[in-house]
N, C-alpha and C positions, 0 to 999 in steps of 0.2 A: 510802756513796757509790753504793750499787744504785741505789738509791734515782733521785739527780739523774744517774745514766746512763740510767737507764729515760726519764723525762722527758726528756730530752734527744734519744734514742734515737726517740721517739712523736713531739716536736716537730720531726724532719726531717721534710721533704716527700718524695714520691716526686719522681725527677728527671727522668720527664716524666707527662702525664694521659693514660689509656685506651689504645692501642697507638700513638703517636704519631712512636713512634722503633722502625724497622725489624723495625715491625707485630708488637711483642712486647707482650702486654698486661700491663698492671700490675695486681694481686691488689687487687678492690677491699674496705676494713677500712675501720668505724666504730672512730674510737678510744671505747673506754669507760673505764671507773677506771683510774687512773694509780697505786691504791696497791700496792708490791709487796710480795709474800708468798710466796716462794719463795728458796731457796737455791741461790747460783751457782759452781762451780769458777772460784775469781779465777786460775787458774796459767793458764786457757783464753787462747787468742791471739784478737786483736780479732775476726777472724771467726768463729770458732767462738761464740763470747762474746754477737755479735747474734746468730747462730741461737737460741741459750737466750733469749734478750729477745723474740724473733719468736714463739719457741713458745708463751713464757706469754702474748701478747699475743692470739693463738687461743686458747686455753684459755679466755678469758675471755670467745668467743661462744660460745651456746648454738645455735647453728646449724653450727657448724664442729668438727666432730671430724675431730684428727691420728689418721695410720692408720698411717704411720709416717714417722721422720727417719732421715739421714745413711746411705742403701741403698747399701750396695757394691756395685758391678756385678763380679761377676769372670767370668772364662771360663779353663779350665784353670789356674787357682788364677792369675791374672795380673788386676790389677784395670784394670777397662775406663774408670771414673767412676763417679760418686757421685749419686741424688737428694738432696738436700738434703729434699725433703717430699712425704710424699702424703697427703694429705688429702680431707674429704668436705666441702662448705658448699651448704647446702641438697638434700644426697642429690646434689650434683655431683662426681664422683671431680675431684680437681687434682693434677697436677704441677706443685709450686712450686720456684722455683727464687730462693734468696733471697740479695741482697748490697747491702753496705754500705760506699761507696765516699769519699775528699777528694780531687775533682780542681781543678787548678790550669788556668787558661786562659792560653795560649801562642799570640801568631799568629803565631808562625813556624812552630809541627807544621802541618801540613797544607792543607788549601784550606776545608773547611769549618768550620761552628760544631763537631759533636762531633770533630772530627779536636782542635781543639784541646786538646781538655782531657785531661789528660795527670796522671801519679802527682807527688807530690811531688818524689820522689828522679829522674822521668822514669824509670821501671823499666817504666812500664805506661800505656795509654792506658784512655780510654771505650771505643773504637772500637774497640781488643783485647776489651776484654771482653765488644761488643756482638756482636764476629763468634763467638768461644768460645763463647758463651751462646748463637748461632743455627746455627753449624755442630759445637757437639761435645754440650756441656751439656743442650740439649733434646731430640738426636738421639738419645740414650739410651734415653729411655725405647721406642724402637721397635726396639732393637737384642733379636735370637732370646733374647741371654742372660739381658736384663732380664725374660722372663715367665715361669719359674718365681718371681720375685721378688713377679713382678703376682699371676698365681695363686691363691699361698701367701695374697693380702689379698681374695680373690676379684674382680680384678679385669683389665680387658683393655684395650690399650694404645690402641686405639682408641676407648673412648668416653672416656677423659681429657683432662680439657682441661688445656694448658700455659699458665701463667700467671708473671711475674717479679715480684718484692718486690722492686724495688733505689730505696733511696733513697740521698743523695749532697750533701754538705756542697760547696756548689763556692764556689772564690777567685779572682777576679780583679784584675791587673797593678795595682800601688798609681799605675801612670802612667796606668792608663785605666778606671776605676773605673765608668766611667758607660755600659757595653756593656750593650745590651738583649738577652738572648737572642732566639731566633723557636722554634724546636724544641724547646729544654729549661724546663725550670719558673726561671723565675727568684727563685721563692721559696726556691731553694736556694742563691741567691748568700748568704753570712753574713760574708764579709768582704774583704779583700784579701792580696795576698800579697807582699813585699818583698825586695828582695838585699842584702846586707851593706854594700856603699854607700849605700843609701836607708836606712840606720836612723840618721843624723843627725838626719831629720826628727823625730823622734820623743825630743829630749832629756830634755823636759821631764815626761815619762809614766813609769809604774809597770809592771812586766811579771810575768808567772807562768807558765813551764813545765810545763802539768800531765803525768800520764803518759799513755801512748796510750790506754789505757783512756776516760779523760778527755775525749778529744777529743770525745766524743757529749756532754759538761756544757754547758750554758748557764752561760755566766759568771757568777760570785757575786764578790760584795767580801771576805768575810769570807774570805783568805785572807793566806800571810806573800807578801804582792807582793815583788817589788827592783829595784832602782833601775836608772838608764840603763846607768849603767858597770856594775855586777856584769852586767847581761842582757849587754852589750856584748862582754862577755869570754869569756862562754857561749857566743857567738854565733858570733864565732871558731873557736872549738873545734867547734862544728857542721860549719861551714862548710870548715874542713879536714879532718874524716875525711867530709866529701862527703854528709852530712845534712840533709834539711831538716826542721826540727820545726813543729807548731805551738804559741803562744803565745796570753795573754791579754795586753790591754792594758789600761790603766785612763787615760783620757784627764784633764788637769785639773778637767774639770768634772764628770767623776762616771761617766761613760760610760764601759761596759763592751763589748771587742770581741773578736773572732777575728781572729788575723790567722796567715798562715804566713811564715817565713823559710826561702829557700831558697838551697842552697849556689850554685845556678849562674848 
C-alpha cells in the first residue's frame, strides 16, 4: 500500500501556486521516479506519515540535501515548536514547513473563498492554519532559542529562506459542485462531499471505506466494495458518534470517485 499512498501522495497539487495565499511561498519540486524503496513506521499518524513521504521525495534530488527534520525548539526544558525541515537546495539554507491537509467547502464559515474551507469534523479551518503557519510556525525560526539549533548546522536565521509544502485534497457541497475557485488551485477539488440525507442519491452505486491512511490512494477497483445498504448502515453510525469519513464510490458505469460524508 506504500506504494499507491506515495502516488497518490506526489499526485496532489499544492493548494495554491508561488506565494499566492498570505505571501507564504510554496517549496518549489520537480517530481522524479515515483518508485518506492524505503521503509515506513505504518503505527505513524497521518502527519507524521507525509513528512517520511516528503523526506524521501527530497532525497531523491541531487540538488537538495535535508540538514535536519522535526527540531524541537525548547527554552528551560519547555518546548516552544517544532521545524518540521531544514534543508539546503541549490547551496540555499530553507525553512520548510510541510502539511497535508482535506478541506471541505462551507459558505456559511466565513465571508471569503479560504474562510470557507473548513476540517471535515469542522475542528479546524484553512484559515487557522494559515494564520499558525504565519504568526507562530514560521516565527520560530527567529526566536533567541532557535540558534544554538541553527549554529550546531552552521547556520543563521537570517539568510534562511521560509518556504511551505502544504498540499490539500479539497471537496465541495454535492448541491454546488460547480464553484470556480479565484485564490486556491482548483486542481485540488477531487470530489464532493454529502450529508446523510443526500446519500439516497446514490442507491444504485458501490462504496469502500478505506483507512485514513488511504485517503492520499487514487481510487482502484480491485477492491471488496458494499453495497448501498451495508455503506447506509455504516453511515449512520458515523454520523452518530459525530464523524465524518471519507469514501470511495464506484458509479454504474465504471467511474471511480472521492467523495466525503459528513456528520453535520
Amino acid at each position: 500500500m506504500l506504494q499507491k499512498r506515495y502516488e497518490g501522495f506526489l499526485n496532489t497539487p499544492f493548494i495554491w501556486q508561488n506565494n499566492a495565499v498570505f505571501n507564504l511561498t510554496q517549496f518549489n519540486i520537480e517530481t522524479l521516479a515515483t518508485k518506492v524503496d524505503f521503509q515506513i513506521d505504518e503505527k505513524l499518524r497521518l502527519g507524521k506519515y507525509i513528512e517520511r513521504l516528503v523526506s524521501f521525495e527530497l532525497s531523491q534530488h541531487q540538488n537538495i540535501s535535508i540538514l535536519a527534520e522535526n527540531i524541537q525548539v525548547q527554552k528551560d526544558k519547555i518546548t516552544l515548536g517544532e521545524l518540521d525541515s531544514l534543508l539546503l537546495k541549490d547551496t540555499q539554507p530553507i525553512h520548510l514547513e510541510i502539511i497535508y491537509k482535506f478541506y471541505l467547502y462551507d459558505a456559511a464559515v466565513g465571508t471569503t473563498e479560504i474562510d470557507h474551507f473548513i476540517g471535515p469534523n469542522r475542528k479546524d479551518s484553512l484559515i487557522e492554519k494559515l494564520v499558525k503557519l504565519k504568526d507562530k510556525q514560521l516565527p520560530l525560526l527567529h526566536f533567541d532559542a532557535c540558534k544554538p539549533y541553527l549554529e550546531a548546522l552552521g547556520l543563521n536565521a537570517k539568510n534562511i529562506t521560509q518556504q511551505v509544502y502544504f498540499k490539500a485534497q479539497l471537496f465541495l457541497p454535492f448541491t454546488n459542485q460547480n464553484i470556480q475557485l479565484k485564490e486556491l488551485n482548483n486542481e485540488c477539488v477531487v470530489g464532493c462531499y454529502i450529508t446523510k440525507n443526500e446519500l439516497d442519491h446514490f442507491k444504485d452505486h458501490k462504496f469502500y471505506i478505506p483507512e485514513k491512511k488511504d485517503w492520499l490512494v487514487t481510487p482502484y477497483s480491485n477492491i471488496n466494495w458494499v453495497t448501498f445498504e451495508s455503506f447506509k448502515t455504516t453511515a449512520r453510525n458515523y454520523c452518530s458518534e459525530k464523524y465524518s469519513t471519507l469514501f470511495w464510490i464506484k458509479f454504474k458505469n465504471g467511474v471511480l470517485k472521492k467523495m466525503f460524508l459528513v456528520w453535520w
